[in-house]
RODO-2510 file (C-alpha; in nm, 4 decimals, decimal comma):
residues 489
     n   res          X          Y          Z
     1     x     0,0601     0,9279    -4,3971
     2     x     0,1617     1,1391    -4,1239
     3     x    -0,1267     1,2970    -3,9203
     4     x    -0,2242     1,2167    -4,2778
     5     x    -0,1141     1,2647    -4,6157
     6     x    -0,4584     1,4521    -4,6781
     7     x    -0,4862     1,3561    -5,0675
     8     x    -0,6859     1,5763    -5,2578
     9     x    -1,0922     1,5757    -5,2206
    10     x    -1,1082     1,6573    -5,5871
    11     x    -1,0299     1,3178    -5,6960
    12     x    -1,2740     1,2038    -5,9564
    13     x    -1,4313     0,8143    -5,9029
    14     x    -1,2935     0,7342    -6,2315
    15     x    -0,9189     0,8188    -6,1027
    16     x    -0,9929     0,5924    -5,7603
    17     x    -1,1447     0,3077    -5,9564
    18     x    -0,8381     0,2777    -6,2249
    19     x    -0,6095     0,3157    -5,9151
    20     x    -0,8161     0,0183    -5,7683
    21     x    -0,8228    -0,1666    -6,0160
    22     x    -0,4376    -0,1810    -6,0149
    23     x    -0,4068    -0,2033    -5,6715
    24     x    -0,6189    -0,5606    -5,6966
    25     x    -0,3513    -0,6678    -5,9779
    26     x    -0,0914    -0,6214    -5,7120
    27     x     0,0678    -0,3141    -5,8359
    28     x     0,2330    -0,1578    -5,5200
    29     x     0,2313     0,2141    -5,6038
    30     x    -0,1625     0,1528    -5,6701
    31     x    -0,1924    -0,0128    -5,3428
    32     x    -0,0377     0,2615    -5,1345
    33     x    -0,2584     0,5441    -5,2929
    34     x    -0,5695     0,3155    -5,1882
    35     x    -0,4218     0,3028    -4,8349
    36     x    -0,4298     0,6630    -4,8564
    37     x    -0,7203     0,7118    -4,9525
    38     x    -0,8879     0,5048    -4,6666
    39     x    -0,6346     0,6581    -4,4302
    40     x    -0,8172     1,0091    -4,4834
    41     x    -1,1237     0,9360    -4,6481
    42     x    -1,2698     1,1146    -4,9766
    43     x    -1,5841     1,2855    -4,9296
    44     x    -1,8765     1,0914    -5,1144
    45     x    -1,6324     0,8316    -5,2480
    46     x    -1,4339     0,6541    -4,9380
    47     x    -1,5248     0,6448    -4,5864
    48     x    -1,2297     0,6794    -4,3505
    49     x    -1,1158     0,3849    -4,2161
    50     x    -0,7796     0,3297    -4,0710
    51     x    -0,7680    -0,0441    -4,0688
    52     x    -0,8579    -0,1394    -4,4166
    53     x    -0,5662     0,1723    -4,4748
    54     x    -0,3186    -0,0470    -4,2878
    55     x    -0,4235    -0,3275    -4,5117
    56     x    -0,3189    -0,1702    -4,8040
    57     x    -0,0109    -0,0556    -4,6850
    58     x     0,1008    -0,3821    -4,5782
    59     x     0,0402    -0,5211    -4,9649
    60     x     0,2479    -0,2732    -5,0783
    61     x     0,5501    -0,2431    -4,8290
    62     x     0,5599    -0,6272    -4,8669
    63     x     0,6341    -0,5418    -5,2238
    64     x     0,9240    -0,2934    -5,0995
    65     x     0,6996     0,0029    -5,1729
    66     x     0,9283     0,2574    -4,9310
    67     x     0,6085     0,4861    -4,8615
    68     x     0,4367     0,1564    -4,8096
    69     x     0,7028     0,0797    -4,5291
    70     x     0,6756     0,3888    -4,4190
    71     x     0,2843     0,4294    -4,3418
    72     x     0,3253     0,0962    -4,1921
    73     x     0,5703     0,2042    -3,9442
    74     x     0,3541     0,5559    -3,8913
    75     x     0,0265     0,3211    -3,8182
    76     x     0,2322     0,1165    -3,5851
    77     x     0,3075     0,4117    -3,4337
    78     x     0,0325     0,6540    -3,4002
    79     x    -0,1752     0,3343    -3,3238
    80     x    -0,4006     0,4358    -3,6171
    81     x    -0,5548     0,0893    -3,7969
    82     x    -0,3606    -0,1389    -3,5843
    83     x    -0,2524    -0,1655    -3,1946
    84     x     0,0047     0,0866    -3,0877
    85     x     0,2967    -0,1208    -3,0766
    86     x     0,6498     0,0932    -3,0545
    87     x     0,9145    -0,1774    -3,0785
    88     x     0,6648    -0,2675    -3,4579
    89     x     0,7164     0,1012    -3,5493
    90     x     1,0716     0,1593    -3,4894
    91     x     1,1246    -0,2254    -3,7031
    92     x     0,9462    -0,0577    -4,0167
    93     x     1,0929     0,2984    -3,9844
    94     x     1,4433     0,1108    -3,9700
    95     x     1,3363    -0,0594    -4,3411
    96     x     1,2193     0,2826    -4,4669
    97     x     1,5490     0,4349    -4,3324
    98     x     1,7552     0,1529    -4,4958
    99     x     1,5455     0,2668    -4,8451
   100     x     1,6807     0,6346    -4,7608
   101     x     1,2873     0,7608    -4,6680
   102     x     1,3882     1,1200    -4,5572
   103     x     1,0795     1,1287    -4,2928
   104     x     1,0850     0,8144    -4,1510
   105     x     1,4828     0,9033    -4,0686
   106     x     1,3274     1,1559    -3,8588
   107     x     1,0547     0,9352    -3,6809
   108     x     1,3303     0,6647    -3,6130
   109     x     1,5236     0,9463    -3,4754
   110     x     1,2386     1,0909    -3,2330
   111     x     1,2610     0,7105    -3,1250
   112     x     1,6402     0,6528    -3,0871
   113     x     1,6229     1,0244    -2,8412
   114     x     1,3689     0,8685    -2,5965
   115     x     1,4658     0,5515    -2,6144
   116     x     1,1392     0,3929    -2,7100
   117     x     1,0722     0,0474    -2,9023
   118     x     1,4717     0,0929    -2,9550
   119     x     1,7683     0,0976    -2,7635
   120     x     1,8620     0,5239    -2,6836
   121     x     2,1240     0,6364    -2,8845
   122     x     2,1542     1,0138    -2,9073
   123     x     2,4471     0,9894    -3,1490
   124     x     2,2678     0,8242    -3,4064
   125     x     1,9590     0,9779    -3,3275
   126     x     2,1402     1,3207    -3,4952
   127     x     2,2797     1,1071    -3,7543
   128     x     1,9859     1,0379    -3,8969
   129     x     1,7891     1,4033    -3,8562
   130     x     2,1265     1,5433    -4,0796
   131     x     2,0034     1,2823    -4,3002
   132     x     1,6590     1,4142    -4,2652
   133     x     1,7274     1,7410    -4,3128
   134     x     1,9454     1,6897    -4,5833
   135     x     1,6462     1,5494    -4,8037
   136     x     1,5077     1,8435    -4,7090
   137     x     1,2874     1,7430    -4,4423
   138     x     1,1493     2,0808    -4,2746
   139     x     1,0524     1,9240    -3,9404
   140     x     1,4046     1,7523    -3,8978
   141     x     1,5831     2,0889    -3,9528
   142     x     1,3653     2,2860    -3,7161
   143     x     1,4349     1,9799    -3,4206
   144     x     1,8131     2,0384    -3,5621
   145     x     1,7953     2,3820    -3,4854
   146     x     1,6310     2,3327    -3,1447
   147     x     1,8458     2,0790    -3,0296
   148     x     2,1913     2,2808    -3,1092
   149     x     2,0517     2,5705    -2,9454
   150     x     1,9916     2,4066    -2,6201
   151     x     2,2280     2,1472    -2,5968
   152     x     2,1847     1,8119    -2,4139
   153     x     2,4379     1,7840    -2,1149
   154     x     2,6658     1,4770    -2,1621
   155     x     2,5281     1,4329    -2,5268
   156     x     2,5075     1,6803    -2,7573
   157     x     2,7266     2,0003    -2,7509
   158     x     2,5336     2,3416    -2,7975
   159     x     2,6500     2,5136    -3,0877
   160     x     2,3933     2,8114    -3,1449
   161     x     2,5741     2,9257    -3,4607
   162     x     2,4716     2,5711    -3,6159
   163     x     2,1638     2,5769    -3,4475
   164     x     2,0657     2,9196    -3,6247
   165     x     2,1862     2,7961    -3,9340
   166     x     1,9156     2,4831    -3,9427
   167     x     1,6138     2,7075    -3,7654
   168     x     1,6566     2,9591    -4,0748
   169     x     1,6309     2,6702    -4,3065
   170     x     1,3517     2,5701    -4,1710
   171     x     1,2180     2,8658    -4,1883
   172     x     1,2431     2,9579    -4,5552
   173     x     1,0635     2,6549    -4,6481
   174     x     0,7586     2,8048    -4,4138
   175     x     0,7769     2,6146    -4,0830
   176     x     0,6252     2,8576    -3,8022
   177     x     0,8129     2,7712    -3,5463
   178     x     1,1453     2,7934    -3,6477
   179     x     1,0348     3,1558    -3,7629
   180     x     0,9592     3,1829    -3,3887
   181     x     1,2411     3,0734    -3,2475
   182     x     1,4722     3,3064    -3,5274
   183     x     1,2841     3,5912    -3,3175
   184     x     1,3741     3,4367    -2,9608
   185     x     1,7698     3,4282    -3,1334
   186     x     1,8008     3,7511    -3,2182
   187     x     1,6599     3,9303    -2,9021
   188     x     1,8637     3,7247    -2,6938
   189     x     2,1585     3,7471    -2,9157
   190     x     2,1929     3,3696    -2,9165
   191     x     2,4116     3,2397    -3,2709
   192     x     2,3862     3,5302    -3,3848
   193     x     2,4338     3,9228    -3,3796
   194     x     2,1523     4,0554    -3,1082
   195     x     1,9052     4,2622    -3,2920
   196     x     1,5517     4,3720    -3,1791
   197     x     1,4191     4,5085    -3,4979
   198     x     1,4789     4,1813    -3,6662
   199     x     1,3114     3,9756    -3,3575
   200     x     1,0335     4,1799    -3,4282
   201     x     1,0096     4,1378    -3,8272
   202     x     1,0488     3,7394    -3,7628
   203     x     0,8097     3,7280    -3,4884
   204     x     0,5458     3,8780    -3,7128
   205     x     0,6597     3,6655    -3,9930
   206     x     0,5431     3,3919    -3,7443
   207     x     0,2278     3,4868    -3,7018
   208     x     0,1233     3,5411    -4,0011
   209     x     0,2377     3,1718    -4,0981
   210     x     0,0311     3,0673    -3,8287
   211     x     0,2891     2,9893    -3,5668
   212     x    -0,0026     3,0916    -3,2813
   213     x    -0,2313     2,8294    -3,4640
   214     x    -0,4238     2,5970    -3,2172
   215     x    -0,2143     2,2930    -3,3559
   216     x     0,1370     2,4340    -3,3501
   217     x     0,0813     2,5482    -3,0294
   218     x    -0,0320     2,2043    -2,9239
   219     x     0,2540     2,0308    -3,0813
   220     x     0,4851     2,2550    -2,8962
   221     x     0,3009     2,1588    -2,5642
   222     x     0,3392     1,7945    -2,6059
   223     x     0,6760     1,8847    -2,6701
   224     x     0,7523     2,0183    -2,3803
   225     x     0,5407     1,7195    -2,2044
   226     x     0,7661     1,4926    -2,3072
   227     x     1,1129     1,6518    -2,3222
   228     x     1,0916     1,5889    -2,7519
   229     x     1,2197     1,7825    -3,0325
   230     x     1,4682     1,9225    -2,8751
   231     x     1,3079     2,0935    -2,5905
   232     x     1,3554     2,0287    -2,2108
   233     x     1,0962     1,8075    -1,9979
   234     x     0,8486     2,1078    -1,8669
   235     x     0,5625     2,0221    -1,7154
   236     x     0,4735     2,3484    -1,6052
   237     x     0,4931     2,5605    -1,9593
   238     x     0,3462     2,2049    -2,1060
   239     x     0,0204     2,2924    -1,9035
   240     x     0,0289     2,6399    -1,9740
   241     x     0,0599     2,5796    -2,3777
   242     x    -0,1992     2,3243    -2,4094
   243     x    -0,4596     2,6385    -2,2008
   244     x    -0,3477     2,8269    -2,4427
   245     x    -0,4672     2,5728    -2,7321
   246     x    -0,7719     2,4501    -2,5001
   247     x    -0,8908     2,8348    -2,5367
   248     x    -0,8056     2,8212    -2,9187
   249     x    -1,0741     2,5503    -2,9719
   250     x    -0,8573     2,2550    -2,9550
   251     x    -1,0051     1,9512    -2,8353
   252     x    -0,7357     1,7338    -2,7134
   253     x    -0,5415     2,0410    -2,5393
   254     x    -0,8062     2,0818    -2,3538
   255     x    -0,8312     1,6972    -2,2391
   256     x    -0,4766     1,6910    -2,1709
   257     x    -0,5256     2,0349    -1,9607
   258     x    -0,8171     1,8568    -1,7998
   259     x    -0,5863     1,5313    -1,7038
   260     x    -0,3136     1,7946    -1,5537
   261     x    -0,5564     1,9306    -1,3224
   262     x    -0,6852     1,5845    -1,1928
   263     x    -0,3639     1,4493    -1,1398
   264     x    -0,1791     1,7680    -1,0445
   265     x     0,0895     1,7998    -1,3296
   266     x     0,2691     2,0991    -1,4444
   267     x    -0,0798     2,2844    -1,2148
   268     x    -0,1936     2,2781    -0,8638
   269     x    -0,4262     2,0196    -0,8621
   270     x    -0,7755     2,0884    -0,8703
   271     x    -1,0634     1,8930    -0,9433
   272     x    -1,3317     2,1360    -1,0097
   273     x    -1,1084     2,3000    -1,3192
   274     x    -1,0480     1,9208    -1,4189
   275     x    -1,4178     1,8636    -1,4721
   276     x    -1,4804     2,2200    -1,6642
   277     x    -1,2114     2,0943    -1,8526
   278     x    -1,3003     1,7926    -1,9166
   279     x    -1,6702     1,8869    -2,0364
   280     x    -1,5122     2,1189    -2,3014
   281     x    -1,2674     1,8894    -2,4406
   282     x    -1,5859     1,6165    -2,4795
   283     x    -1,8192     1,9380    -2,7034
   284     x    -1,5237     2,0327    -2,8643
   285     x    -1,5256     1,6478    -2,9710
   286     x    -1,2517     1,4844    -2,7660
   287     x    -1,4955     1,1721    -2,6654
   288     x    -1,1844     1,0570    -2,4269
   289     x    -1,2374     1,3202    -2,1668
   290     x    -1,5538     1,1740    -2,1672
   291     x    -1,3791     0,9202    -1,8809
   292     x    -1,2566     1,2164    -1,6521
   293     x    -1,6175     1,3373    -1,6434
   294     x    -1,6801     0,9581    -1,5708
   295     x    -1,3994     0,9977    -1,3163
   296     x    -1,5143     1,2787    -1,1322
   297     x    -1,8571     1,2133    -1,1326
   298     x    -1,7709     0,8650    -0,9661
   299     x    -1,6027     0,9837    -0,7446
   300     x    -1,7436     1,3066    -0,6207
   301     x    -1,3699     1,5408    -0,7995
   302     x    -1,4952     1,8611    -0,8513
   303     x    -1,8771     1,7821    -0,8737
   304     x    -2,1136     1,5882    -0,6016
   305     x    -2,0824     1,2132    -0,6299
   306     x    -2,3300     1,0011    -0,8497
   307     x    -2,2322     0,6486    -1,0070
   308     x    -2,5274     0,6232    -1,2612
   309     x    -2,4089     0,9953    -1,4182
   310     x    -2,0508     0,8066    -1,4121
   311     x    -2,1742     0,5201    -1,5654
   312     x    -2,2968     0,7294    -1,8522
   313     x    -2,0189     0,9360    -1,9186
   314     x    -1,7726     0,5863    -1,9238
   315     x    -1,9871     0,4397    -2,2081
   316     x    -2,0126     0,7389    -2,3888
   317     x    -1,6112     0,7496    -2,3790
   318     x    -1,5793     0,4095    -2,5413
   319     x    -1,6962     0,5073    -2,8354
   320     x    -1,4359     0,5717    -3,1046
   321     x    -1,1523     0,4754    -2,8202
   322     x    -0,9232     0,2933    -3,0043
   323     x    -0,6278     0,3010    -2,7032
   324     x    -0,6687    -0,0520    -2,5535
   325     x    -0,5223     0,0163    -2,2432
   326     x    -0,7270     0,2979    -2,2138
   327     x    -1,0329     0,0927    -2,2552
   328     x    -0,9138    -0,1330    -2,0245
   329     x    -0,9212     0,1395    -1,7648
   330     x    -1,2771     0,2243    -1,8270
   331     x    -1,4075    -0,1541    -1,8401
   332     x    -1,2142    -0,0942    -1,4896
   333     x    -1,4135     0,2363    -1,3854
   334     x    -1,7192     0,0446    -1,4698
   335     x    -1,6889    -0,2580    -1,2585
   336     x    -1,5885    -0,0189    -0,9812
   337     x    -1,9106     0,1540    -0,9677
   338     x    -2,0881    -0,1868    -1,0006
   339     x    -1,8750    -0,3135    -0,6909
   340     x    -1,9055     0,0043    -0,4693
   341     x    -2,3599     0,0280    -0,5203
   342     x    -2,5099     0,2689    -0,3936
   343     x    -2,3262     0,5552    -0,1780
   344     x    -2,0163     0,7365    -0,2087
   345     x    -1,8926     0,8151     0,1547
   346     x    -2,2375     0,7729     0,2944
   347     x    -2,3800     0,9740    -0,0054
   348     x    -2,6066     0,7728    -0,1590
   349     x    -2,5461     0,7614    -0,5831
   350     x    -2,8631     0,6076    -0,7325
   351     x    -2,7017     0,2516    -0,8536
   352     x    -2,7329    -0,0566    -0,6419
   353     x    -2,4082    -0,2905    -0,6193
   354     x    -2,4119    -0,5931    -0,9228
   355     x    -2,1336    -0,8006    -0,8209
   356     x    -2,3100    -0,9887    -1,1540
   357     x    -2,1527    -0,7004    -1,3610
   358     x    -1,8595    -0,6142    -1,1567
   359     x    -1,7727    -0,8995    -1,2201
   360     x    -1,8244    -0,8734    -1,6043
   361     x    -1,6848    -0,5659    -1,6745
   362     x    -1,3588    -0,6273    -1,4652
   363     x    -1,3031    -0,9556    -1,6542
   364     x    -1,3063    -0,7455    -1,9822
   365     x    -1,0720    -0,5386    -1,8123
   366     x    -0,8542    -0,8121    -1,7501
   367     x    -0,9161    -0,9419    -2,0923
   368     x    -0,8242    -0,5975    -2,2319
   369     x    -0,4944    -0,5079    -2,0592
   370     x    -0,3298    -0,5553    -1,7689
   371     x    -0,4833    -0,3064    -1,4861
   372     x    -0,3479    -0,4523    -1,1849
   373     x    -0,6668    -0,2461    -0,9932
   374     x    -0,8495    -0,5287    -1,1923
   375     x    -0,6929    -0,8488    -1,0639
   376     x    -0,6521    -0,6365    -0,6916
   377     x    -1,0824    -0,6243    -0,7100
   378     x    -1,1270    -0,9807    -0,8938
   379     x    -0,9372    -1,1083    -0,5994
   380     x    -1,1261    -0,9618    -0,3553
   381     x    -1,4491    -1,0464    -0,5764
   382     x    -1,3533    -1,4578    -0,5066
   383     x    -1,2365    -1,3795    -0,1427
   384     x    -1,5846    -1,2839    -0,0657
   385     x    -1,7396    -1,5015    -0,2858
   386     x    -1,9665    -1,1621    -0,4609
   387     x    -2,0588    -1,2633    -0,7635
   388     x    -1,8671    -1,5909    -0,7609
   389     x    -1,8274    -1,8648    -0,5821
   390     x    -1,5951    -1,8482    -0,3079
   391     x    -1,2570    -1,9418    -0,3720
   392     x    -0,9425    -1,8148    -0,1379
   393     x    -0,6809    -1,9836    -0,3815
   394     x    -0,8115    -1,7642    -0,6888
   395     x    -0,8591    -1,4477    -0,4769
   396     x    -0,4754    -1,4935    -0,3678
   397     x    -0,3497    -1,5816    -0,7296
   398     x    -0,5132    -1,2546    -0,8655
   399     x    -0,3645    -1,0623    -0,5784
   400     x    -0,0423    -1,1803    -0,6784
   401     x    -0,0906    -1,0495    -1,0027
   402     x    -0,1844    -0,7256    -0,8772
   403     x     0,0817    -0,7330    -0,6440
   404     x     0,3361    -0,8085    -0,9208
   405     x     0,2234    -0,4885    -1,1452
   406     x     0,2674    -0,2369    -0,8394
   407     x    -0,0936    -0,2558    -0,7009
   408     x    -0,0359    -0,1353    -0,3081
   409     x    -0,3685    -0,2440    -0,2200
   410     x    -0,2463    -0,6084    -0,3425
   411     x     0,0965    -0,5720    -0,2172
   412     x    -0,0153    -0,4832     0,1357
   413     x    -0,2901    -0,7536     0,1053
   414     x    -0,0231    -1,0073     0,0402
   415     x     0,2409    -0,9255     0,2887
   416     x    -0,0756    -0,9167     0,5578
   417     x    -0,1574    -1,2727     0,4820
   418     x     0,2131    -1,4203     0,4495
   419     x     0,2667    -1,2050     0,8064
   420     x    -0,0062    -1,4482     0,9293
   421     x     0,0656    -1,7014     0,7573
   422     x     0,3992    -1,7180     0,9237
   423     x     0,1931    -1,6253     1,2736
   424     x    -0,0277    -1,9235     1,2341
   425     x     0,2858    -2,1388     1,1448
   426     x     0,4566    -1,9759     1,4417
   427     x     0,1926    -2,0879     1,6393
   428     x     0,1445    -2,4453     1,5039
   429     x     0,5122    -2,5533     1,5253
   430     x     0,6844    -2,3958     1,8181
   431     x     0,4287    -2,5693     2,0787
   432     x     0,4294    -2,9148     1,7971
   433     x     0,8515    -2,8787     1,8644
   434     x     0,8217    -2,8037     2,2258
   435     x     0,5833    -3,1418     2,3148
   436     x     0,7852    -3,2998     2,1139
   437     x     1,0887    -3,2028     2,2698
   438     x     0,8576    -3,3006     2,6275
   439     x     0,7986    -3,6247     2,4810
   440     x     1,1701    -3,7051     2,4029
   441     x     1,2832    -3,6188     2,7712
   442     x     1,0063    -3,8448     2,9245
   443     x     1,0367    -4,0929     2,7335
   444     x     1,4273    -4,0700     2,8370
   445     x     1,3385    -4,0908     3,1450
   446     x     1,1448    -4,4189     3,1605
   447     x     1,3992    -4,5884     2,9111
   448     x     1,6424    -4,4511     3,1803
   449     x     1,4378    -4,5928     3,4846
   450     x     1,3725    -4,8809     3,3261
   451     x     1,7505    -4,9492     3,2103
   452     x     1,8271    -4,8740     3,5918
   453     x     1,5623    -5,1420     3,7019
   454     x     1,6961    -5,3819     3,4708
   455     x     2,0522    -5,3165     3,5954
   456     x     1,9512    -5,3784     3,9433
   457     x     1,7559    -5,6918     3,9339
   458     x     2,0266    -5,8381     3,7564
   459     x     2,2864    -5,7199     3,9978
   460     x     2,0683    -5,8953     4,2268
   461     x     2,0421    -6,2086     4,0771
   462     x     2,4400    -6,2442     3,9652
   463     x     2,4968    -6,1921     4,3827
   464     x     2,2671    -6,3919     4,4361
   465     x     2,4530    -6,6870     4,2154
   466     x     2,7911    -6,5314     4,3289
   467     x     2,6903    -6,6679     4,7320
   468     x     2,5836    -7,0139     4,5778
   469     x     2,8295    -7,0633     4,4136
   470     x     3,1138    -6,9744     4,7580
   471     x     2,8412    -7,2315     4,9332
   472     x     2,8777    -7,4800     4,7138
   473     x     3,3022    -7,4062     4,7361
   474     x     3,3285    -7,4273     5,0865
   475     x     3,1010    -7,7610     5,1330
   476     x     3,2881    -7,9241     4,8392
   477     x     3,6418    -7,8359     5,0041
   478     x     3,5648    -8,0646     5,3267
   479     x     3,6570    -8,4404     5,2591
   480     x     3,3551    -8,7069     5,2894
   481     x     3,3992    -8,8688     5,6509
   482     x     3,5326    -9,2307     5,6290
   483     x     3,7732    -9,1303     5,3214
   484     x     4,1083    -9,3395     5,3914
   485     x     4,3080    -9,0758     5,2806
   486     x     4,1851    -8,8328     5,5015
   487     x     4,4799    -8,7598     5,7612
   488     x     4,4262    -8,8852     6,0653
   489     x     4,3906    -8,6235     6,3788
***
């Protein structure tokens, strides 16, 4: 497996029933042909179908089966069967590699360059193409040969010579590209001698193996999208290679091309060449770009505004969408036009506003993935009580959630409400403070006057018994008349 590991049509029933009869008995080899087979389908025999492929696979890399492992780690990765889950795929490629599987060294490797599902580690990242290409992997020689001839700063050291070396390998066992880039070598004079004659002989040799071919092409795009297989980040070329597919008939060029213009990558934006784009991506089968239609029509990009044409292109995009973040986003684009009715900027769009189903179809969101757009509009959903009943505490958990995922709307929405929050606080406490701080002082005062009161009337009173008490002195210091012992005068 690995975009498919297109078994042959020709296989007779007899040939897939004895294999699945084996496969039932647990034999693992047996097991992993089945997965195959499901994984690409046989015409009027076996209907494509991914998951039951993953199924299979799983029985037999449980038994150790390396190819087993292997597909496993590929579904896990291409999301193909089972959820697209990185840090999964990089686990099973690391039990192929460990079985010496030549190809899944060179997946783990793509991994271990980016940095995704596993820690980046350039180092061992080249480790384990030499390995590759040492099994004689054609893909890992021509990324080889690519990444010698350019070099990473800090990480790997160009060496053209060795670069050249791995691109003519590559070459010789038929790979396009590295023909192509044996052409680019020798006009520029770059590891090796420069000669034009020979440019020309292996830039023909390239085309005649295809190397213009709506999929090479492509890959080389996405390539140059992501800054993979050796080749710098470039958004710019990226955009002009996948045209260059689009024109070629290939449907998911021309939805990537399609997403460029809408969101201005690599291109100038421009919404009316997003939604030509998009149209021809969804005949030439890529139902995805069926949501940039959706997108465009919802919001009047490129074509005039009308929710119940959006509507219609979102559903139609679901179908056969197996990205689940993806289909979050739509469930998203749904409730949106369900929230916003009937107008677009005063331009009325033929759909009435259904809180019922905004409601709805941004739970399923929610449900789905984590779109923090959702929770930003479920929270305002509660805070106006559209659809549900009323409920501030909700509407400020889900902006919080929003908020935490990067939503501005939420972000802004919060900080407004903890700004008057704090306001209303403000407000509430410094006058609370400042009575009671009014209260304290007269109630001083009175305990003072009071305590000053007090002091005086008993100031008062002890005078009062001081000038008895020198009356009663002076009266009892003059001797009763007729006392004998009084002297005499």
């Amino acid at each position: 497996v690995e975009a498919g590991v297109k078994m042959a049509q020709s296989i007779s029933k007899a040939q897939i029933k004895e294999w699945q009869e084996k496969a039932d008995q647990g034999d693992a080899e047996a097991q992993n042909k089945i997965g195959d087979l499901y994984y690409d389908g046989v015409a009027g025999a076996i209907e494509q179908d991914h998951a039951k492929a993953m199924e299979w696979f799983v029985k037999a890399a449980d038994q150790g089966h390396v190819d087993g492992i292997y597909s496993v780690g590929w579904a896990y990765l291409a999301g193909e069967g089972v959820e697209r889950d990185l840090t999964k795929g990089a686990e099973w490629m690391s039990k192929a590699v460990d079985k010496g599987h030549g190809k899944a060294m060179r997946h783990l490797a793509r991994l271990l360059f980016m940095g995704q599902g596993v820690e980046k580690d350039t180092k061992r990242a080249c480790e384990l193409l030499e390995s590759s290409a040492s099994k004689g992997d054609i893909q890992s020689c021509c990324m080889l040969g690519k990444l010698y001839m350019e070099g990473i700063p800090n990480e790997i050291e160009k060496n053209q010579k060795k670069g050249f070396e791995y691109l003519v390998k590559a070459a010789e066992a038929g790979d396009a590209e590295s023909m192509h880039m044996i052409a680019v070598a020798y006009e520029g004079g770059h590891g090796v001698a420069k000669d034009g004659d020979k440019a020309k002989v292996w830039r023909r040799m390239a085309e005649q193996a295809g190397f213009h071919s709506p999929d090479t092409v492509f890959r080389v795009a996405v390539a140059h999208f992501q800054g993979s297989d050796g080749v710098p980040k470039d958004h710019a070329k990226a955009a002009m290679l996948f045209k260059k597919a689009a024109e070629m008939g290939h449907g998911v060029a021309a939805g990537n091309l399609a997403r460029f213009f809408y969101f201005g990558t690599g291109v100038q934006q421009n919404y009316v060449q997003a939604y030509e784009w998009a149209q021809r991506a969804v005949k030439l089968g890529e139902t995805d770009a069926a949501m940039t239609v959706g997108q465009c029509c919802e919001l009047g990009h490129g074509t005039a505004p009308d929710h119940q044409i959006a509507l219609q292109w979102y559903f139609f995009s679901l179908n056969g969408m197996d990205s689940k973040s993806t289909r979050a986003r739509v469930y998203f684009y749904i409730a949106r036009c369900y929230y916003k009715g009937g107008s677009h900027d005063g331009i009325a769009t033929q759909i009435q506003a259904d809180y019922d189903k905004a409601h709805y179809w941004l739970q399923r969101s929610i449900d789905e993935d984590t779109i923090s757009d959702a929770y930003n509009m479920m929270g305002d959903l509660y805070a106006r009580g559209h659809g549900v009943k009323k409920d501030m505490k909700e509407a400020e958990r889900l902006w919080a959630l929003a908020a935490k995922h990067g939503n501005e709307s939420a972000q802004e929405e919060m900080h407004a409400r903890e700004k008057h929050t704090w306001k209303e606080h403000f407000l509430f406490w410094v006058p609370t403070i400042l009575g009671l701080i009014l209260l304290t002082l007269v109630l001083g005062y009175f305990v003072w006057k009071y305590k000053e009161m007090a002091s005086e009337s008993w100031f008062s009173k002890i005078q009062e018994i001081k000038l008895n008490d020198n009356d009663n002195f002076e009266k009892d210091d003059e001797p009763p008349r007729g006392d004998p012992s009084a002297p005499e005068s």
